[in-house]
PyMOL commands that place a pseudoatom at each C-alpha (Angstrom):
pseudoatom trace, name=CA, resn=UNK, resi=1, chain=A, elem=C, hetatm=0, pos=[42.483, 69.986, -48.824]
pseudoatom trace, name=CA, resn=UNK, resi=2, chain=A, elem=C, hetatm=0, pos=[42.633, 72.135, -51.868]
pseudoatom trace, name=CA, resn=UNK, resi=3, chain=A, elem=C, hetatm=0, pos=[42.009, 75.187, -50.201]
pseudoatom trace, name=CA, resn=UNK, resi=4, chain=A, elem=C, hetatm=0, pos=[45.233, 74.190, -48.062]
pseudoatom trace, name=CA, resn=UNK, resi=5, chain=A, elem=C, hetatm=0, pos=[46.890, 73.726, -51.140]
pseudoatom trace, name=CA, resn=UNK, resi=6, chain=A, elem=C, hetatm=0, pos=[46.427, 77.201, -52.625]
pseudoatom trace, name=CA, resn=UNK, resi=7, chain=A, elem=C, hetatm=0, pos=[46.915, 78.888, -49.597]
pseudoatom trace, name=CA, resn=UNK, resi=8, chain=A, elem=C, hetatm=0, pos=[50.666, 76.941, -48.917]
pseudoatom trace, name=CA, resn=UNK, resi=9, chain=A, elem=C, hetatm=0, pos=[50.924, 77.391, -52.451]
pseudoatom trace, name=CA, resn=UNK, resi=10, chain=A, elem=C, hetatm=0, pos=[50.297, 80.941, -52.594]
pseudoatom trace, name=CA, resn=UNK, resi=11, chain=A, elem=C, hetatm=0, pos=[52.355, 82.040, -49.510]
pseudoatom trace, name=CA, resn=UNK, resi=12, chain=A, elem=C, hetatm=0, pos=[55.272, 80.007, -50.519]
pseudoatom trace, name=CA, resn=UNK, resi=13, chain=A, elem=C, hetatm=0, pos=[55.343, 81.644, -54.065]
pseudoatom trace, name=CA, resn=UNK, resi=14, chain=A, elem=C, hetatm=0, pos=[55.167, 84.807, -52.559]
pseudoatom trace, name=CA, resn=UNK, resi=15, chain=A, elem=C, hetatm=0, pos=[57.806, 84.286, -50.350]
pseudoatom trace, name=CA, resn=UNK, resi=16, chain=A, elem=C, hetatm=0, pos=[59.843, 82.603, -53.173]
pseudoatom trace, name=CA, resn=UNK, resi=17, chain=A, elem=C, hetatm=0, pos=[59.419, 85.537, -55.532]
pseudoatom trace, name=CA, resn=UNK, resi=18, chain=A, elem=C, hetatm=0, pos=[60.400, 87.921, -52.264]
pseudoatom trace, name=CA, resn=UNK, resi=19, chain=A, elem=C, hetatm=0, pos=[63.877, 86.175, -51.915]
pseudoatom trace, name=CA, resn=UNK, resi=20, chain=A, elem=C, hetatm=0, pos=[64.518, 85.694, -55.436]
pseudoatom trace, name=CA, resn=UNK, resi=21, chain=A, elem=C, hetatm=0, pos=[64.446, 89.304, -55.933]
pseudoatom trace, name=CA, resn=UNK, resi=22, chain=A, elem=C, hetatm=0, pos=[66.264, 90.080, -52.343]
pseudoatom trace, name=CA, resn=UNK, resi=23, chain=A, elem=C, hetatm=0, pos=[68.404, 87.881, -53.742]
pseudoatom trace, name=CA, resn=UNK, resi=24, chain=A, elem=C, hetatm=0, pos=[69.434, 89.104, -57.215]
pseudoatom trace, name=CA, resn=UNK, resi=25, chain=A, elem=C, hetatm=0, pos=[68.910, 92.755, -56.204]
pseudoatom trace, name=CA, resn=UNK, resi=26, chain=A, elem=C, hetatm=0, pos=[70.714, 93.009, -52.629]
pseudoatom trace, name=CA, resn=UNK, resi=27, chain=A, elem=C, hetatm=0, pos=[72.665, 89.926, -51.699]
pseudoatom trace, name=CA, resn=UNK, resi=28, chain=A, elem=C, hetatm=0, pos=[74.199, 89.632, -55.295]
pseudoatom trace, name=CA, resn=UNK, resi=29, chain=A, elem=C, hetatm=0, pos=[77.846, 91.018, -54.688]
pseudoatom trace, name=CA, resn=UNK, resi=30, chain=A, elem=C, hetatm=0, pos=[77.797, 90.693, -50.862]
pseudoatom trace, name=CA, resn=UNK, resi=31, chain=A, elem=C, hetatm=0, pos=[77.676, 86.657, -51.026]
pseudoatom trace, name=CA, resn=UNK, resi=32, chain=A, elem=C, hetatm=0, pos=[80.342, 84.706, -51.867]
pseudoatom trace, name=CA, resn=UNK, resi=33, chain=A, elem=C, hetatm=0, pos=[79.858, 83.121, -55.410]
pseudoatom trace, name=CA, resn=UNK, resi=34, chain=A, elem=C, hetatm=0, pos=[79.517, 79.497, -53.633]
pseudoatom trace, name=CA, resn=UNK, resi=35, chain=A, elem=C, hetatm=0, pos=[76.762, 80.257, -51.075]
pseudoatom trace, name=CA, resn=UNK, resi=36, chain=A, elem=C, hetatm=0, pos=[74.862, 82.783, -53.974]
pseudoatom trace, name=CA, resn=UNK, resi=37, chain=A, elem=C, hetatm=0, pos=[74.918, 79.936, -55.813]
pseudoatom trace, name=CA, resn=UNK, resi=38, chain=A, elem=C, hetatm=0, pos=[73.267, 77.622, -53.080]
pseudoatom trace, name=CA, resn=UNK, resi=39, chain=A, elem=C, hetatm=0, pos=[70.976, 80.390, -52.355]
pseudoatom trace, name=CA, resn=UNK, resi=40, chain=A, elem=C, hetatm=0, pos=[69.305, 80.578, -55.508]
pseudoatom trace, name=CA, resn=UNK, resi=41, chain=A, elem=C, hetatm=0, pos=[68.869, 76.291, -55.833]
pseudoatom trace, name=CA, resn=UNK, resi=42, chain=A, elem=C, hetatm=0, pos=[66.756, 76.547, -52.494]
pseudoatom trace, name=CA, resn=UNK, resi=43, chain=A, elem=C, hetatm=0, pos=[64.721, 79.656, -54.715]
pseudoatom trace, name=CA, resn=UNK, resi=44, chain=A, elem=C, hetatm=0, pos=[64.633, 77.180, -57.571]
pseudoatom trace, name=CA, resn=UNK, resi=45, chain=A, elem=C, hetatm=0, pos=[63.835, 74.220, -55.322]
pseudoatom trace, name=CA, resn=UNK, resi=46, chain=A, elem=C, hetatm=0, pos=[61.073, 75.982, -53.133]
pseudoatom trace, name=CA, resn=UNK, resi=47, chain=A, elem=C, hetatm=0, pos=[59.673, 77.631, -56.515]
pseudoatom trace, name=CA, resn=UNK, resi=48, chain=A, elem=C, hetatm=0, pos=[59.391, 73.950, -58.292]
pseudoatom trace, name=CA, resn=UNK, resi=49, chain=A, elem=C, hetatm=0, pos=[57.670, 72.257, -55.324]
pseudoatom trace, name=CA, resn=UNK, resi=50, chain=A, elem=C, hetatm=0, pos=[55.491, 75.616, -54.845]
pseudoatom trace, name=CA, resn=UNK, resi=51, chain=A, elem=C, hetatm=0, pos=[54.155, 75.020, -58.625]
pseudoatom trace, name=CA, resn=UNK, resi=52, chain=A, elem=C, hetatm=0, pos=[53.754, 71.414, -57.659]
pseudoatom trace, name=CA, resn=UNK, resi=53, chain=A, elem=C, hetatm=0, pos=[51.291, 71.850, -54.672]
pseudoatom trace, name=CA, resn=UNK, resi=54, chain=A, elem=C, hetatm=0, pos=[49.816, 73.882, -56.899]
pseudoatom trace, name=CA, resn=UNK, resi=55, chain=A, elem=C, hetatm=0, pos=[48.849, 71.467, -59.118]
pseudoatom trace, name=CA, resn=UNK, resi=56, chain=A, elem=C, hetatm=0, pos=[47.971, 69.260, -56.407]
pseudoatom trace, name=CA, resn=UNK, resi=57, chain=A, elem=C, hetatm=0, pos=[44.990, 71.311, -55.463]
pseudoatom trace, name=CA, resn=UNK, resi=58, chain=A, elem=C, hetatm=0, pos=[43.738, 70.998, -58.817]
pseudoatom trace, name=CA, resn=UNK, resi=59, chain=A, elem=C, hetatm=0, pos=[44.794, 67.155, -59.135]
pseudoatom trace, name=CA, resn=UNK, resi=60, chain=A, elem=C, hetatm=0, pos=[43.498, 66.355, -55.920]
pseudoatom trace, name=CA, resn=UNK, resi=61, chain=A, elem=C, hetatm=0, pos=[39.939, 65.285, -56.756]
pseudoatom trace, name=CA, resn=UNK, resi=62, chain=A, elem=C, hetatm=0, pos=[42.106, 62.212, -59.397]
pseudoatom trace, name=CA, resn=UNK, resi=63, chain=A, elem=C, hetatm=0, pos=[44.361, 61.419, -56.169]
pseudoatom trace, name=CA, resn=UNK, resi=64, chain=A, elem=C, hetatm=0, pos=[42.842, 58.914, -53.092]
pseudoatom trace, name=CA, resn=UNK, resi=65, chain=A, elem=C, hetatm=0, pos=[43.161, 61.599, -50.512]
pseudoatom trace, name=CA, resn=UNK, resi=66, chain=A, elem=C, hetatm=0, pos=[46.015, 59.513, -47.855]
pseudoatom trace, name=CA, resn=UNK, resi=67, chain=A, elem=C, hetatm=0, pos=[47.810, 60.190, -51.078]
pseudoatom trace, name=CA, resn=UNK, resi=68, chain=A, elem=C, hetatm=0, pos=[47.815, 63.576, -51.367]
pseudoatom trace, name=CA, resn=UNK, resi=69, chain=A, elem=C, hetatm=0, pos=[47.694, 64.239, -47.771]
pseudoatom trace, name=CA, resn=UNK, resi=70, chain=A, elem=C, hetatm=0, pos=[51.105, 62.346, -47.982]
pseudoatom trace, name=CA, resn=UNK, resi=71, chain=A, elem=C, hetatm=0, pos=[52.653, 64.325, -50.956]
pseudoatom trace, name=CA, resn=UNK, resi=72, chain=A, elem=C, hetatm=0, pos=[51.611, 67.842, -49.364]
pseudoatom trace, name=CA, resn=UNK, resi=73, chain=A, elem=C, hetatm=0, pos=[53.090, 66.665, -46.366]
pseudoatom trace, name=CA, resn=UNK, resi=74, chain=A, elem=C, hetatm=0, pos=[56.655, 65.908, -48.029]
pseudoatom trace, name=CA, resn=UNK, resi=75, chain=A, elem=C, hetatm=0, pos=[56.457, 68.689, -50.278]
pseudoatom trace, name=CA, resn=UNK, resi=76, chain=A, elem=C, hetatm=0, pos=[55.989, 71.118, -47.463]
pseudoatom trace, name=CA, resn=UNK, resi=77, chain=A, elem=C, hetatm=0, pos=[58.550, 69.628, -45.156]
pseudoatom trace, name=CA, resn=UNK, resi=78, chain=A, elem=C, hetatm=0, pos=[60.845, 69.301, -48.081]
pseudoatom trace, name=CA, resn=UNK, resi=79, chain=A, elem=C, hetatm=0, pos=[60.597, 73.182, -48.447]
pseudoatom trace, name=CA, resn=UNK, resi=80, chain=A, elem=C, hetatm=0, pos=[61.340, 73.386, -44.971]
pseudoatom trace, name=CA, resn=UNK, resi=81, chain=A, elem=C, hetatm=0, pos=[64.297, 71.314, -44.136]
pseudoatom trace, name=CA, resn=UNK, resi=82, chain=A, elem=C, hetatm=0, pos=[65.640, 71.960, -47.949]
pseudoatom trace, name=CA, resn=UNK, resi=83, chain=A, elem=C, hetatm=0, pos=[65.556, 75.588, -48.777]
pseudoatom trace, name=CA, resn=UNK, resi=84, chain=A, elem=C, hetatm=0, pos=[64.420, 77.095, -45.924]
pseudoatom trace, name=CA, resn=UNK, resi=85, chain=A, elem=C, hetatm=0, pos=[68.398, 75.837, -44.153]
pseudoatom trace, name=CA, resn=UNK, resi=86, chain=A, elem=C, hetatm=0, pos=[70.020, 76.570, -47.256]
pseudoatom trace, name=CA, resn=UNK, resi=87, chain=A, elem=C, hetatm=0, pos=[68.476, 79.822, -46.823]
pseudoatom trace, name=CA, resn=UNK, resi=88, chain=A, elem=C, hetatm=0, pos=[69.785, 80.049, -43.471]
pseudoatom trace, name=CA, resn=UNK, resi=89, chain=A, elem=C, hetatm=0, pos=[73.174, 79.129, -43.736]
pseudoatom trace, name=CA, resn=UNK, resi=90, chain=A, elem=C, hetatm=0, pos=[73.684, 80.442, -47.292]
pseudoatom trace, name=CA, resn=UNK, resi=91, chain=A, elem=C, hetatm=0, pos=[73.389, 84.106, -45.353]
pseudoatom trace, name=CA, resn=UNK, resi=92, chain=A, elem=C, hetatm=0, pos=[75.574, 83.438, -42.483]
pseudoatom trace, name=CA, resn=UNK, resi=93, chain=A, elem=C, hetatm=0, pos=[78.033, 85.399, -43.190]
pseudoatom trace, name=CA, resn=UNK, resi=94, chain=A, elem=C, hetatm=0, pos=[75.695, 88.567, -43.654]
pseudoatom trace, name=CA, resn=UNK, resi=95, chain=A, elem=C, hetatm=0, pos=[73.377, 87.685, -40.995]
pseudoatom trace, name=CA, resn=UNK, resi=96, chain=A, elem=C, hetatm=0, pos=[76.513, 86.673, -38.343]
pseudoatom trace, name=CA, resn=UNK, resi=97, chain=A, elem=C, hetatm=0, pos=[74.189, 84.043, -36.899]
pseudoatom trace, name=CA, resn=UNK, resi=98, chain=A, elem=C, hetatm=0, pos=[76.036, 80.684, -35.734]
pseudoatom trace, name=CA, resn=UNK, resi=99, chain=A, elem=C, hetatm=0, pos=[73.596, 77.697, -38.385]
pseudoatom trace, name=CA, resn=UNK, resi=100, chain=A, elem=C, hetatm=0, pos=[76.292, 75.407, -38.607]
pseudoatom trace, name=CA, resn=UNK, resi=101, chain=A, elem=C, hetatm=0, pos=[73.871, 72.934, -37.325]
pseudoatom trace, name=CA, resn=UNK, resi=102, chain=A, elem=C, hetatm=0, pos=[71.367, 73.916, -40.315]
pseudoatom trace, name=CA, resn=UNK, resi=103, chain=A, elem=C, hetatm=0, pos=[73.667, 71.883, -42.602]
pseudoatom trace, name=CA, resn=UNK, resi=104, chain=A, elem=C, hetatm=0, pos=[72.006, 68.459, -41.660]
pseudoatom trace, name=CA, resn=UNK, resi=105, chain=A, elem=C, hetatm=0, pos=[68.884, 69.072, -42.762]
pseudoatom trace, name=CA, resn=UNK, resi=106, chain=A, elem=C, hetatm=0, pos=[68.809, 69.651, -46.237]
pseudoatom trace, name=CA, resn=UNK, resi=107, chain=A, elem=C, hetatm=0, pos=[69.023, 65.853, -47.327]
pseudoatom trace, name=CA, resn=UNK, resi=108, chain=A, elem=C, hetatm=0, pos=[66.355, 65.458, -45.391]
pseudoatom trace, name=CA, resn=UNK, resi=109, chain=A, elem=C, hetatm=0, pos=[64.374, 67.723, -47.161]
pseudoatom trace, name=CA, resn=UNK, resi=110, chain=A, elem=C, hetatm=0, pos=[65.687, 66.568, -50.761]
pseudoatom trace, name=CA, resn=UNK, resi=111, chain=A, elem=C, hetatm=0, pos=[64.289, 63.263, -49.291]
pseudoatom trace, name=CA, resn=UNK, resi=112, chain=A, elem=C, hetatm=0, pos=[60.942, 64.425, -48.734]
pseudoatom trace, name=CA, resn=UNK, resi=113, chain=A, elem=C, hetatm=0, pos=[61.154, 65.999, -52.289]
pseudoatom trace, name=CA, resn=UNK, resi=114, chain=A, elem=C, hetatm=0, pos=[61.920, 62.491, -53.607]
pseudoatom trace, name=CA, resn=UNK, resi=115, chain=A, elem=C, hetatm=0, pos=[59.435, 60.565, -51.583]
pseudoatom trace, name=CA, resn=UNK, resi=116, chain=A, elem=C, hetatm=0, pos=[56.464, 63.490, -52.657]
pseudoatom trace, name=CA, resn=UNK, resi=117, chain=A, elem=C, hetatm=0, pos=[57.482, 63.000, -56.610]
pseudoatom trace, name=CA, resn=UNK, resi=118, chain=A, elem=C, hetatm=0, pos=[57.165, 58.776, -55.381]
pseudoatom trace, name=CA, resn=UNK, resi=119, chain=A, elem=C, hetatm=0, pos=[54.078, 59.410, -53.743]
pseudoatom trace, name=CA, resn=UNK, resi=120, chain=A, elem=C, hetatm=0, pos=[52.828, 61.053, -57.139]
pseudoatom trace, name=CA, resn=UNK, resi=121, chain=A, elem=C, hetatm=0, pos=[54.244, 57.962, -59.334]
pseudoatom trace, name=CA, resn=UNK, resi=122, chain=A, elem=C, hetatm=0, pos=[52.479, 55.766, -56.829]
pseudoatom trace, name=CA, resn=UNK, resi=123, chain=A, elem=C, hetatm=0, pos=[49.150, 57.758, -57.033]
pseudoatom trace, name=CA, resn=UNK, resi=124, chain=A, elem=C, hetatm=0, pos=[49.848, 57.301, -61.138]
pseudoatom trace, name=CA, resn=UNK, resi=125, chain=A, elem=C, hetatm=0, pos=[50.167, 53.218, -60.439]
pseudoatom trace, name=CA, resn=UNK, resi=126, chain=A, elem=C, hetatm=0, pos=[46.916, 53.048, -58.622]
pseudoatom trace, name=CA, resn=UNK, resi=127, chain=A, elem=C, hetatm=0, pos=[44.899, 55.547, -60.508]
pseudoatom trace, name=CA, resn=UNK, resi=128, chain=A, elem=C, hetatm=0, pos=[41.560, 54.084, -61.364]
pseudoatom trace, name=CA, resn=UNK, resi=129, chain=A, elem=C, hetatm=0, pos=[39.024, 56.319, -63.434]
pseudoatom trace, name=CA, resn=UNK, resi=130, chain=A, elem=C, hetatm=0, pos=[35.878, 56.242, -62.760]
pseudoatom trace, name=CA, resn=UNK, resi=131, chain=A, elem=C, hetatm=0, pos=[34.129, 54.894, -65.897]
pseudoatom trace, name=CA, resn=UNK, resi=132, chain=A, elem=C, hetatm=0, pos=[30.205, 56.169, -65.839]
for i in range(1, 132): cmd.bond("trace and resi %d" % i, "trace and resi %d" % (i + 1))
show_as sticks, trace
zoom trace
């Protein structure tokens, strides 16, 4: 799984990085101050969990693997349904598309962010080193 890791981990960075910038550089001034604002909390969400399944491929050999299938599982849906829709409706009036829909789904993501950080508390709980 760690090679999974770094490669979600490494896309989603990039991407992150990508909109941050398109973000600061071309939307700033053609957004309204309210969705700018939600725009760059899905870049600051996405970029947080990115760093986080990063550090799962390097704390997956400490974490019984169910586990960390789990927390890479909410941690990329969280992305998803979280920033991804913000992303998407955020732009709406630039992009002209109809995403009223789109504004369902980020709880669910900020769920899956929760349950991944409970799945990593859990993982903490049942931790048992190895003493040889």
């Amino acid at each position: 799984m760690t090679r999974t890791y770094l490669i979600t981990a490494g896309i989603s960075g990039l991407i992150t990085v990508i909109l941050g910038a398109v973000g600061s550089h071309v939307m700033k001034g053609n957004l309204p101050p309210e969705e700018m604002y939600a725009f760059n909390v899905a870049v600051q969400f996405q970029m947080y969990h990115t760093l986080a399944l990063l550090g799962m491929a390097f704390a997956d050999r400490f974490i019984k693997p169910s586990f960390s299938k789990a927390i890479y599982s909410f941690f990329t849906f969280g992305i998803v349904f979280f920033s991804v829709s913000i992303y998407l409706t955020s732009t709406m009036s630039l992009t002209h598309l109809n995403l009223n829909f789109m504004h369902y789904f980020p709880p669910f993501g900020g769920i899956a962010f929760m349950l991944g950080w409970v799945m990593i508390f859990w993982s903490g709980v049942k931790y048992a080193k190895n003493k040889n």
